[in-house]
C-alpha positions in Angstrom: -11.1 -1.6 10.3 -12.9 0.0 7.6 -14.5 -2.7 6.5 -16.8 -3.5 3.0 -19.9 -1.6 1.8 -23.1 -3.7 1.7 -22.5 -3.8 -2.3 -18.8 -4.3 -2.2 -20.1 -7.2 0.3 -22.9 -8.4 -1.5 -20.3 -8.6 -5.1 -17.5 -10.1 -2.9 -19.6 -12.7 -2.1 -20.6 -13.9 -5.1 -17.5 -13.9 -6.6 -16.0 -16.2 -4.1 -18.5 -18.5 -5.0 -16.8 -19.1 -8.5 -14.0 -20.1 -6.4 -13.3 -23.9 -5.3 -13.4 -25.2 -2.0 -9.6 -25.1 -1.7 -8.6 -22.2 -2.4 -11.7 -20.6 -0.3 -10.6 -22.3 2.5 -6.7 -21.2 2.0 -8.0 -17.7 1.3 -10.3 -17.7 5.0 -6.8 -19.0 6.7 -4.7 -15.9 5.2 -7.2 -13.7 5.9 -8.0 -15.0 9.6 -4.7 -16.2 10.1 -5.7 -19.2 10.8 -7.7 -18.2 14.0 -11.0 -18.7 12.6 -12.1 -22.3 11.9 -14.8 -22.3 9.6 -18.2 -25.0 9.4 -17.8 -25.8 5.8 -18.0 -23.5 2.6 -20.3 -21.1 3.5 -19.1 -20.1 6.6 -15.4 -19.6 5.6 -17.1 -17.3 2.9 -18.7 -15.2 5.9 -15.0 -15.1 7.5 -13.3 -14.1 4.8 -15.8 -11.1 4.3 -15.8 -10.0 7.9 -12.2 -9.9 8.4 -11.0 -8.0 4.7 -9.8 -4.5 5.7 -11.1 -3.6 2.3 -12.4 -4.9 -1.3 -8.8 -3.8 -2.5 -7.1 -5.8 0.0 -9.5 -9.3 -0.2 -9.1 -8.8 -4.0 -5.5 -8.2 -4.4 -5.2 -12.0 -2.6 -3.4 -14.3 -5.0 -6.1 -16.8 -4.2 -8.4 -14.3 -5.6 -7.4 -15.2 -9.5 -7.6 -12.6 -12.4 -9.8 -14.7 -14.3 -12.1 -15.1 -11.4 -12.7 -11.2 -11.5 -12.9 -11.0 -14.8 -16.2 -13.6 -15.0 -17.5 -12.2 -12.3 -17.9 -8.8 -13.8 -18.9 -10.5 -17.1 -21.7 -12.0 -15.3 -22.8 -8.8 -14.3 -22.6 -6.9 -17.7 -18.9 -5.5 -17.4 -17.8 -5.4 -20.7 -13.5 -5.4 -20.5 -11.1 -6.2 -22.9 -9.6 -9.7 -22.4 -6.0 -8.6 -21.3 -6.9 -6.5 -19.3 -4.6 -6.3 -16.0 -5.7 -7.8 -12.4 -4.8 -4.2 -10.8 -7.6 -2.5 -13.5 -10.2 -5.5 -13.1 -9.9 -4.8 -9.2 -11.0 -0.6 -10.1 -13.6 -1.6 -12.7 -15.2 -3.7 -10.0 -14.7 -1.2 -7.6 -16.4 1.6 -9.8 -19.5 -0.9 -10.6 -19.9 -1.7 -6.9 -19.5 2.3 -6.6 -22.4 2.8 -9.0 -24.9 0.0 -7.2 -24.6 1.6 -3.6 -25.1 5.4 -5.4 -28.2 3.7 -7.0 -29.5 2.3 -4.0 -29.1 5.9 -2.2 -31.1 7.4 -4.8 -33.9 5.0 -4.1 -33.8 5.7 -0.6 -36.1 8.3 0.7 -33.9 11.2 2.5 -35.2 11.4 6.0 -36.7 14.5 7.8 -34.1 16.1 10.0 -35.0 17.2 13.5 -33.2 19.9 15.3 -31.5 16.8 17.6 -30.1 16.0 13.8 -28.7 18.8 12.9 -26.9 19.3 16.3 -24.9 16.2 15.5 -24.9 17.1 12.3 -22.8 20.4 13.3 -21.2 18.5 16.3 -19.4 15.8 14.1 -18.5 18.4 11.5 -16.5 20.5 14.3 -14.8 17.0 15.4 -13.7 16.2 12.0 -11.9 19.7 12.1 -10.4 19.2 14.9 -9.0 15.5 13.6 -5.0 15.7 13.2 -3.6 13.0 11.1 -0.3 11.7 13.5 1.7 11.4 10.6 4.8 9.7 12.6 2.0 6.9 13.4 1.5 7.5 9.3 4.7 6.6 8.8 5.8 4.0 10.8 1.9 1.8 9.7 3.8 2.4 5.9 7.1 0.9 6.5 6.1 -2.2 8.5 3.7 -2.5 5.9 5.8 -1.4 2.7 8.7 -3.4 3.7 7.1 -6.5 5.0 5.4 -6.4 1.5 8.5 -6.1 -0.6 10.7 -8.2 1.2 8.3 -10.9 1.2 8.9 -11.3 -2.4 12.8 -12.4 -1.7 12.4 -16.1 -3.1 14.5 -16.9 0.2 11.7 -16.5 2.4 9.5 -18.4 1.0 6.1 -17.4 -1.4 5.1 -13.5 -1.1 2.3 -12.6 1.4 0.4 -10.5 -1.0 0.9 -9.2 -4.2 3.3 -6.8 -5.3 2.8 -4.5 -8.4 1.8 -1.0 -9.5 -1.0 -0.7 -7.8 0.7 0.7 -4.7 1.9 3.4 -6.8 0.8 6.3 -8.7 0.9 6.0 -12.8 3.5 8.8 -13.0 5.5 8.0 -9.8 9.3 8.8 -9.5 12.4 7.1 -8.7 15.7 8.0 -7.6 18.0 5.3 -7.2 21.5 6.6 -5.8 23.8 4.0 -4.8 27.5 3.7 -3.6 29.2 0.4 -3.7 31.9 -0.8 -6.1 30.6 2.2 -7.7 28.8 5.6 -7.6 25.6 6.0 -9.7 22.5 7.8 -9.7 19.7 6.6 -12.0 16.1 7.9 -12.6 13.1 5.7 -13.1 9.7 6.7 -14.5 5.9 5.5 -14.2 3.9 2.4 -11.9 5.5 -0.2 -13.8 8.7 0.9 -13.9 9.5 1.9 -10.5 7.9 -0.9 -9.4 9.7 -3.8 -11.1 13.1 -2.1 -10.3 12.0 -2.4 -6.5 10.6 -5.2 -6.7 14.0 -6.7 -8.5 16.4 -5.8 -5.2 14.6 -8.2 -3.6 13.4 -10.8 -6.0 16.7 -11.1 -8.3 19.4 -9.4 -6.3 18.1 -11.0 -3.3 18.8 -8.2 -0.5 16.7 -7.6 2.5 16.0 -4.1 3.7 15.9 -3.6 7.6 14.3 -0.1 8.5 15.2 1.5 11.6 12.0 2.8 12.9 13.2 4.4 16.4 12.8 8.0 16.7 16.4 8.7 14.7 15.8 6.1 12.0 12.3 8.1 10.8 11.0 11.2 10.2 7.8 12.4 8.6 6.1 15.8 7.8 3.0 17.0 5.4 3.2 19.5 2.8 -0.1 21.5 3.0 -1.2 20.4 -0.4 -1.7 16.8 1.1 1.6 15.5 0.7 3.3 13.2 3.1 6.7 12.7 3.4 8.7 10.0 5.3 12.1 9.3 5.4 13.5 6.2 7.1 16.9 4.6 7.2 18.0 1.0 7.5 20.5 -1.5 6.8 20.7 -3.8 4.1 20.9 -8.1 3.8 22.0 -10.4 2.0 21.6 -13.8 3.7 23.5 -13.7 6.8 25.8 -10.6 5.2 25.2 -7.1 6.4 26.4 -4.8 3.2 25.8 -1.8 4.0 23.0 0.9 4.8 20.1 2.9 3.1 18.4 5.9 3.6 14.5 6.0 1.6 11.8 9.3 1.2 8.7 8.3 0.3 6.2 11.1 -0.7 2.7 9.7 -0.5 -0.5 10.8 -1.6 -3.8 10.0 -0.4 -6.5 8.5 -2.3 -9.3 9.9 -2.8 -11.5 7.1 -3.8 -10.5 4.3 -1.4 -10.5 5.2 1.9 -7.4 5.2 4.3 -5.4 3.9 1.3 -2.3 6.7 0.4 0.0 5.6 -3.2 3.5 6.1 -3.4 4.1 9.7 -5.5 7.7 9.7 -5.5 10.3 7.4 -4.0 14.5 8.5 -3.1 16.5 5.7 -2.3 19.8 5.7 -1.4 22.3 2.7 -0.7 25.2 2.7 0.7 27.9 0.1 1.1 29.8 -1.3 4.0 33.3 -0.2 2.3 32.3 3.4 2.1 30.6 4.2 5.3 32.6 5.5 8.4 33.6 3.2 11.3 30.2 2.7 13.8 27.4 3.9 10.9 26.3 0.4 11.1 25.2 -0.3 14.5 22.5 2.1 14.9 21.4 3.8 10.7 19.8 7.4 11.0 18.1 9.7 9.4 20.7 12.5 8.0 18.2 14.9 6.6 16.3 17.0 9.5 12.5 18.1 9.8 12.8 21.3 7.4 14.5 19.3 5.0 11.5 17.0 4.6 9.1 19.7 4.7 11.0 22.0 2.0 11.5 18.8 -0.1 7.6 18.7 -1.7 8.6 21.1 -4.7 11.7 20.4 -5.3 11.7 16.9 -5.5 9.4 16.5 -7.6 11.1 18.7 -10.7 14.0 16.6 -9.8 16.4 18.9 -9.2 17.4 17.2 -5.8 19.5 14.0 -5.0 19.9 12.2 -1.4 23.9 13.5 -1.2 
């Protein structure tokens, strides 16, 4: 658990307090899940602050109301336009809490370093080259968490957990929708927004549920060595208590380098596939159909969009 900065702590902290005592106290029960019972006000404050992964994640809380953010950074001299979106109030407050703890490091005298220090100091640099990423572990902590997320927005299933939008995504992300069902179709879709909202509509207006098959034949991941990630998973897809048919899904994700252990969505390849057009058996058990190499070879050509998921 990574956890908030003493500044990020400090600012969350007083902005709860410009919340009421309801919604604090529904906010400390999502964020506990309900294992925490907290002494009043003050305490369900402390809660809430010890068990957020991250400001991004304790801010993106519905509870956690744009205009609350926006008075907040009023109050601290955070001039922003009006309209301005929850997803950019959440950076600005970000960057200013940013600011304070580089301030505070410039007040602090640097100590002296003994030989003992820089030891360690060497030490921990050779263990951080010697760090792997385990990108399979990569990938299967993205899809639980990617489509628990989206299907949680099916109005079937009751109110979302958390808030979907373009924040998971990068502003020029990419889209390729290929689908095969009372019709063949391939469609390309362009930028956070957009990608976003046609997502989030499978779920929300079509109402379809997507199943990923996360055994050792339903995903695959690799790494690019410019930082990319790829994972591919397969699946099948719900409506109600219908099966319809199956999908296959690359992601390529990024990692970003000003919030830690948070990667965005870069690109996105999603392919369904209906009952009717499938061979007899594909059902019981979707897989991957792309190997290895393929994800690993698919970093440059994807992205000039040359390549389809056929």
């Amino acid at each position: 658990m990574a956890g908030l900065s003493r500044p990020e702590s400090e600012g969350c902290r007083e902005l709860l307090g410009l919340l009421d005592d309801g919604d604090i106290a529904a906010l400390c029960d999502t964020v506990t899940g309900r294992l925490v019972q907290p002494d009043g006000r003050q305490d369900a404050i402390r809660a809430i602050l010890a068990y957020s992964q991250s400001v991004e994640e304790l801010l993106r809380r519905k509870k956690v109301h744009r205009d609350i953010i926006f008075k907040y950074l009023a109050s601290q001299g955070v001039i922003i336009p009006p309209a301005t979106e929850k997803h950019n109030l959440i950076q600005h407050a970000k960057d200013y809490w940013k600011r304070q703890l580089q301030l505070k490091l410039k007040d602090t005298p640097e100590p002296v370093k003994t030989s003992q220090d820089i030891r360690l100091f060497q030490q921990e640099k050779e263990d951080k080259k010697a760090e792997k990423v385990d990108f399979r572990q990569l990938g299967e902590e993205f899809c639980h968490w990617f489509f628990e997320l989206l299907n949680s927005q099916n109005p079937f299933l009751g109110p979302p957990q958390d808030e979907w939008g373009p924040q998971h995504f990068w502003h020029d992300v990419k889209l390729r929708f290929y689908y095969n069902t009372s019709e063949q179709k391939v469609i390309d879709y362009h930028g956070a927004e957009i990608v976003s909202l046609r997502l989030l509509s499978l779920v929300k207006e079509e109402y379809l549920f997507l199943s990923p098959n996360l055994d050792s034949c339903g995903l695959k991941c690799a790494s690019s060595p410019h930082g990319l990630v790829m994972v591919g998973v397969a699946g099948t897809v719900h409506r109600g208590d219908t099966c319809l048919g199956i999908f296959e899904q690359i992601f390529g994700l990024i990692r970003c380098p000003f919030v830690e252990n948070t990667w965005k969505i870069k690109f996105i390849n999603l392919r369904i596939i209906g009952e009717a057009s499938l061979a007899p058996g594909t059902l019981m058990k979707p897989a991957i159909t792309f190997e290895q190499s393929d994800l690993e070879a698919f970093y440059s050509i994807s992205l000039s969009g040359t390549k389809s998921m056929t």
